[in-house]
N, C-alpha and C positions, 0 to 999 in steps of 0.2 A: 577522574570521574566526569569530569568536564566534556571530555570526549566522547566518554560512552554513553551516556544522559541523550542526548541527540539518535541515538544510534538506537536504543532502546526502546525509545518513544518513535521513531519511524517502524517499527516491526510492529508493536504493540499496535500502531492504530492502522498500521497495513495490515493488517489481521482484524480488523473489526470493519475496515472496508471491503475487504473482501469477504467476509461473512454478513455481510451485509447484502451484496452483488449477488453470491451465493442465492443467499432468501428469498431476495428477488428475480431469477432466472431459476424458478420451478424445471422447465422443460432440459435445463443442461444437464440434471439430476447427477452432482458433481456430490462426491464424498468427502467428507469433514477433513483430510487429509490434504487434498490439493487444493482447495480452499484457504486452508491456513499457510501450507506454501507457497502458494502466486501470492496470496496476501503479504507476507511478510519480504517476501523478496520483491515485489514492487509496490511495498513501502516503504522499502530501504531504498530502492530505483529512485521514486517519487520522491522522498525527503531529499534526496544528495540534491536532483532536479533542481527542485526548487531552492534550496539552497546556494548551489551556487547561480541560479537567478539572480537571488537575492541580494548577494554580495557576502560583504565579510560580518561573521555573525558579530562581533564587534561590537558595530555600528548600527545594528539593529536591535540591540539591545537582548535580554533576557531573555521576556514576554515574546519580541518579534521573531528571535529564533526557535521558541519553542510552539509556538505558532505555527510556522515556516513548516517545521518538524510535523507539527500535527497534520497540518492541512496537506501538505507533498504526500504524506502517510496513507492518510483516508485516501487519495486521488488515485497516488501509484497501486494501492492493492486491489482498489475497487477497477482501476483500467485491466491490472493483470488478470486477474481476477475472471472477469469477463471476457477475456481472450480468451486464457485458457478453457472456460467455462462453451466457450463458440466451438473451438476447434476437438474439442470434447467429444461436445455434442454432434459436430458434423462426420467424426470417424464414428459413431455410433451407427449414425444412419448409412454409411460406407460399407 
C-alpha cells in the first residue's frame, strides 16, 4: 500500500489539474475524455518529477511526501493538460 498510495494521489490530483486547465482554456473546447487523460498521466509525470527532486521519501517524511505527491500532481496535469489542450486546438484551426 505504501507504494500505491503515492501513485494514486498523483493521478487523482493530475485529474483535477487538469480539469481545472480544462475550465479555464474555454477556446481549446477539449472533451471530458482528454482532459482526464493528459490529467492523469501528467500527474503521474509531475508527482515522479518532483519526487525524485525531492529526494528519498524517507527523509521527507509523510506529510512532505504526500505533499510532493499532491503539488507534482496538480502541476504535471495542469502542464499536460494545457499542451494537449494548445495542440488540440491548433489542428482544429488546420
Amino acid at each position: 500500500m505504501e507504494t500505491l498510495l503515492p501513485i494514486i494521489v498523483q493521478v487523482i490530483t493530475g485529474v483535477i489539474g487538469g480539469q481545472a486547465v480544462g475550465a479555464a482554456l474555454k477556446n481549446a473546447a477539449m472533451g471530458q475524455l482528454p482532459k482526464i487523460l493528459s490529467g492523469a498521466v501528467g500527474g503521474l509525470a509531475g508527482g515522479q518529477i518532483l519526487g525524485s527532486l525531492m529526494g528519498d521519501p524517507a527523509t521527507a517524511g509523510a506529510l512532505g511526501g504526500m505533499l510532493g505527491d499532491a503539488v507534482g500532481g496538480v502541476g504535471g496535469g495542469a502542464i499536460l493538460t494545457a499542451i494537449v489542450g494548445a495542440v488540440m486546438g491548433a489542428m482544429k484551426k488546420a
